[in-house]
C-alpha positions in Angstrom: 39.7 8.0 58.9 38.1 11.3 58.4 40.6 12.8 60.9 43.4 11.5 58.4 41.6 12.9 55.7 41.3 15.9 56.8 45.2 16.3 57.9 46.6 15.0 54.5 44.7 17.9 53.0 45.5 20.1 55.4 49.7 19.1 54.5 48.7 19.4 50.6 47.6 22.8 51.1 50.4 23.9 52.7 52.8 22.5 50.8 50.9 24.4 47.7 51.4 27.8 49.2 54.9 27.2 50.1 55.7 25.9 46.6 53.8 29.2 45.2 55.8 31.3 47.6 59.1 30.1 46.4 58.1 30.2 43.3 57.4 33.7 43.3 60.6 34.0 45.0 62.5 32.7 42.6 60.5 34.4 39.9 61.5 37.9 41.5 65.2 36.8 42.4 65.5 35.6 38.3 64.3 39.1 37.0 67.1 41.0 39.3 70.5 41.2 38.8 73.1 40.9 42.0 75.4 43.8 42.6 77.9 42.6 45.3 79.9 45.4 47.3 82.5 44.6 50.2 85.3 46.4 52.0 85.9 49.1 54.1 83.8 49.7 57.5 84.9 53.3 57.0 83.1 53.5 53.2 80.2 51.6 54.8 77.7 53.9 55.3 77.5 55.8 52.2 77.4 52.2 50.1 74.8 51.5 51.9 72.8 54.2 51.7 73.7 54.6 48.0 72.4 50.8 47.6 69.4 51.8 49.2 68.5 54.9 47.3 69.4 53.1 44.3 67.2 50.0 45.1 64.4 52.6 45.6 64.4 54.2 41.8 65.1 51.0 40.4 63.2 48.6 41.7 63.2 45.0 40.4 66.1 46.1 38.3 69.0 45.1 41.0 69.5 43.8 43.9 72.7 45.5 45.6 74.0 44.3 49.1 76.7 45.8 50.7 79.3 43.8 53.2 82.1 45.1 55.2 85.2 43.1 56.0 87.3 45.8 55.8 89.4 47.9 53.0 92.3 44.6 52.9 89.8 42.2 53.3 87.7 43.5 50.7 90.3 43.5 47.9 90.9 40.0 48.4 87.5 39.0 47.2 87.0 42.4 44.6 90.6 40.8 42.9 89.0 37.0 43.1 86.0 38.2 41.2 83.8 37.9 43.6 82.3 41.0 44.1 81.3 44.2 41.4 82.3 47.2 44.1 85.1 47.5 46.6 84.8 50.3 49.4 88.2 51.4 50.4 89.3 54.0 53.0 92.8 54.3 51.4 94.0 53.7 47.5 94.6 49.9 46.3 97.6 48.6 47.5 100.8 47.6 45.4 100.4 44.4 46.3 96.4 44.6 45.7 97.8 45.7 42.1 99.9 42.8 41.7 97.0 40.2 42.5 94.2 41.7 40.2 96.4 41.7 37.3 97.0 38.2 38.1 93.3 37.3 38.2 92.9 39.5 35.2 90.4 42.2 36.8 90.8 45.8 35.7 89.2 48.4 38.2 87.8 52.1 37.7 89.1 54.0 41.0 86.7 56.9 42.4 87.7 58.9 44.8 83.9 59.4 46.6 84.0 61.9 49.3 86.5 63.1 52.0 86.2 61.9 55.4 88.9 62.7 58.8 89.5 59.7 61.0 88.2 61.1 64.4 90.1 60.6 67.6 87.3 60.0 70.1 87.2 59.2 74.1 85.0 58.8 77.2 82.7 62.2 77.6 84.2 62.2 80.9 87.2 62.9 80.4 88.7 65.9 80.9 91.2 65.7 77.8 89.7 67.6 75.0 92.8 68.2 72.8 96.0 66.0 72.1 98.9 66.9 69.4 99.9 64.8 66.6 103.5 64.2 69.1 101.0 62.7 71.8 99.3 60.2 69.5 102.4 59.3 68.6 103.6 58.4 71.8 100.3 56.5 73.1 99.9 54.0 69.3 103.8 54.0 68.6 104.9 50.0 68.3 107.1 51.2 71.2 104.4 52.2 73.9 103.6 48.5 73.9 103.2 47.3 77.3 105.1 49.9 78.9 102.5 53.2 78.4 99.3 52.4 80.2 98.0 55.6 81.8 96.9 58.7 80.0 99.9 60.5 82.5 102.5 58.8 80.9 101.3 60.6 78.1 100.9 64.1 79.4 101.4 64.7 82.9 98.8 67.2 83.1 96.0 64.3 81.8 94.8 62.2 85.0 96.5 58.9 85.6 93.4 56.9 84.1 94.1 53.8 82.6 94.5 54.2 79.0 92.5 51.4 76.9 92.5 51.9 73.1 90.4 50.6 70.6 91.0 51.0 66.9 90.9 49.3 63.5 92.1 45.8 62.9 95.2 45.6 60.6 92.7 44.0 57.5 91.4 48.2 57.5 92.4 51.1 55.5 91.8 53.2 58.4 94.4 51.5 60.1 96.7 51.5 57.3 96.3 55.6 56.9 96.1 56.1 60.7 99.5 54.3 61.4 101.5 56.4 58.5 99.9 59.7 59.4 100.5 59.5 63.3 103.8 56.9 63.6 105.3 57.7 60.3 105.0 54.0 58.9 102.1 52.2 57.4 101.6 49.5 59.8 103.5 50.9 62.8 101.9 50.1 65.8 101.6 48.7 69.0 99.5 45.4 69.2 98.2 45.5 72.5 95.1 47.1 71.9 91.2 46.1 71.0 90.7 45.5 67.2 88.2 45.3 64.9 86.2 45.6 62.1 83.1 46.8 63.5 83.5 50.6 64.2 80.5 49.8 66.4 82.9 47.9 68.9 85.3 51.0 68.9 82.3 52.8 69.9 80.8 50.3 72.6 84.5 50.2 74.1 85.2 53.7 74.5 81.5 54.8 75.9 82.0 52.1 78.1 85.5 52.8 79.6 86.0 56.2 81.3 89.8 55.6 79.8 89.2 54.4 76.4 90.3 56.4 73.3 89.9 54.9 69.5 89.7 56.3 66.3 87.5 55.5 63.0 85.6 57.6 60.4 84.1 60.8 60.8 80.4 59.4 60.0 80.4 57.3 63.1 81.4 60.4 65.6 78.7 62.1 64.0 76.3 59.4 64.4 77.5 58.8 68.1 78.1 62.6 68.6 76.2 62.8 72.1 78.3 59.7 73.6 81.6 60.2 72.9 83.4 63.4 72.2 86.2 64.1 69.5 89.8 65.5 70.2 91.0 68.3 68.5 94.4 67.4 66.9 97.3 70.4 66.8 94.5 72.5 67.9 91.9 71.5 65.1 88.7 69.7 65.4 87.1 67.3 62.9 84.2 69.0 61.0 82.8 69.2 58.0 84.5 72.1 57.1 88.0 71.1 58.6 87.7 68.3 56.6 86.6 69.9 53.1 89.2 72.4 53.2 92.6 69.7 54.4 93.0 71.9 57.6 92.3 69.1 59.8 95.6 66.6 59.7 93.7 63.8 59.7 91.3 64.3 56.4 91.6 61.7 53.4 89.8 60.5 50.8 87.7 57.8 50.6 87.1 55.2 47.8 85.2 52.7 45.7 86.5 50.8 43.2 84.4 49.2 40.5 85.6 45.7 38.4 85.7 47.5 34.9 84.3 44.5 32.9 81.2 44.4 35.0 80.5 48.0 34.2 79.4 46.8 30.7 76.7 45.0 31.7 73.7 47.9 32.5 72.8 47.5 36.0 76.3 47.8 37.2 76.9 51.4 35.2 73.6 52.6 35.9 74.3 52.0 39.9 78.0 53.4 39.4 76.9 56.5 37.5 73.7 56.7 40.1 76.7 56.3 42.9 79.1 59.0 41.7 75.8 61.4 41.0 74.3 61.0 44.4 77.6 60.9 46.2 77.9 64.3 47.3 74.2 64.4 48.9 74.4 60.8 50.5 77.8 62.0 51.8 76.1 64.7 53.7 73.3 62.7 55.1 75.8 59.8 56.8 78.5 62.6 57.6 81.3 62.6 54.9 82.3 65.8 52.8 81.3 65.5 48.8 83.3 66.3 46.4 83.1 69.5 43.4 81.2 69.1 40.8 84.2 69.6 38.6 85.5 66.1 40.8 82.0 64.6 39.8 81.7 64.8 36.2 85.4 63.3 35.9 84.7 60.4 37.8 81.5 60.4 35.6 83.7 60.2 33.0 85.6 57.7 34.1 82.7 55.4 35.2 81.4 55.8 31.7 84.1 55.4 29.5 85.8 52.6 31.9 89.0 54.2 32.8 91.2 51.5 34.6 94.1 52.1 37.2 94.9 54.0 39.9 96.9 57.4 40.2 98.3 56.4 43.3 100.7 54.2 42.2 100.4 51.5 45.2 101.3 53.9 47.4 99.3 56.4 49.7 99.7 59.8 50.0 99.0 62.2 53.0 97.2 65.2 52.5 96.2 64.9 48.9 94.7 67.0 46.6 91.5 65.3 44.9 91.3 67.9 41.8 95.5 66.8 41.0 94.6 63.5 41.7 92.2 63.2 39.4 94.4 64.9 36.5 97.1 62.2 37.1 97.2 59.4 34.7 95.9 56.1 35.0 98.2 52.9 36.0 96.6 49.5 36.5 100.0 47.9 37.2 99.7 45.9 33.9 101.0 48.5 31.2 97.9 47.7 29.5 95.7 50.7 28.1 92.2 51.6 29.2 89.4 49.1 28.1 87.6 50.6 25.5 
């Protein structure tokens, strides 16, 4: 009897502290609002480390988590409602347009830093350089199945199997990649590894003395002793190949914030803190920030909840950010900025 005692009150203690722990729980969850980003692998990085920084100066004030199902894949849910921030590697689609009007969600677009999809291989290969023309002749929909070896590419390049890796077709990377290299957005041959995990692309290629994939500048740099980076018509990714549009690959990256939301506090203070802190987070995760001229007009824009895009569903190789950003605003609806 006294052993039964004993364990009953044993049980009732326990089940106090776990009621006070979830209460206290709850209590911190209630005072916190949720800040929901999604999208692009490629954007990624510096949401997260701008969630991060941001959780650190405000703290109790939001909670922000950051997802990545990829630039298509975010839009989905950022048009549903579902989420505050979309990170995208390339502008909002026409079709992207087309369902967010229908769902009624306006969007601020911010162009956040620049970033050049890197080319990477095995470090033991002995290619170190390819042109545009070559890249074109190993992801072109009609190498499918027929161009296996790195040879067949170049006959001077050994006859290694070739085994690429890249973005799945859900990504902005994928959609730029494919128009900048095969001259169609969308053009490419299927029979490769894809995915939304850049971390795959790496694991594949440091894992295959014939694998070659391509992704975002920040994850070469962060995987810079395991893989090397081609040079493309005799230009290297960097940080100042990048800055200055000499490298062919360099873009723009995105996020885009819901408009409404920005009226509630938490979102615009992590926006403005966002578009503020973009050009030093950039440069810690290995993306190029933008001038301060391009800073204060996107704090403008964040401010004063300028919706639409000035890319018109379309995008644009080799833009410039500063006439970008003097174009006007379209959100696809005719409707004028939210005031």
């Amino acid at each position: 009897m006294m052993l039964q005692t004993l364990r009953r009150a044993a049980l009732a203690a326990a089940a106090a502290v776990a009621l006070a722990a979830c209460g206290n729980s709850a209590q911190q969850g209630r005072g916190a609002e949720a800040i929901q980003i999604d999208g692009s692998s490629t954007v990624f990085p510096l949401s997260e480390a701008a969630a991060e920084a941001f959780s650190a100066t405000q703290r109790g004030g939001a909670r922000v988590t950051v997802g990545e199902s990829g630039t298509g894949g975010g839009f989905r849910k950022f048009c549903r409602g579902e989420t505050q921030v979309q990170g995208a590697s390339r502008p909002i689609s026409a079709e992207e347009i087309q369902a967010c009007a229908a769902a009624g969600v306006a969007y601020v677009e911010l162009p956040i830093a620049f970033d050049g999809i890197s080319v990477v291989v095995n470090t033991a290969n002995p290619v170190d350089a390819v042109a545009m023309a070559e890249l074109r002749r190993m992801w072109e929909p009609a190498a499918e199945r027929t161009l296996t070896t790195w040879r067949q590419v170049n006959p001077s390049w050994p006859d290694t199997p070739l085994l690429l890796f890249g973005p799945g077709t859900a990504s902005g990377t994928f959609d730029y990649f494919t128009q900048a290299v095969n001259g169609r957005e969308g053009a490419s041959r299927t029979d490769y590894t894809p995915t939304e995990d850049d971390n795959v692309i790496v694991q594949g290629v440091v894992t295959n003395a014939g694998g070659i994939g391509y992704f975002g500048y920040a994850y070469f740099d962060q995987n810079r002793a395991r893989l090397k980076a081609l040079s493309i018509d005799g230009v290297a990714p960097s940080e100042e190949s990048i800055a200055d549009g000499s490298y062919p690959l360099a873009r723009p990256i995105f996020i885009y914030v819901n408009a409404d939301t920005l009226r509630r506090p938490q979102v615009q203070r992590f926006a403005q803190f966002y578009v503020q802190n973009a050009g030093r987070l950039a440069q810690q995760v290995g993306y190029v920030g933008l001038g301060d001229a391009a800073t204060e007009m996107l704090l403008t824009r964040v401010r004063e909840r300028h919706a639409g895009t000035a890319f018109g569903g379309r995008q644009e190789i080799g833009v410039d950010i500063e006439e970008v950003l003097s174009r006007p605003l379209d959100d696809g609806t005719g409707a004028a900025p939210a005031p």
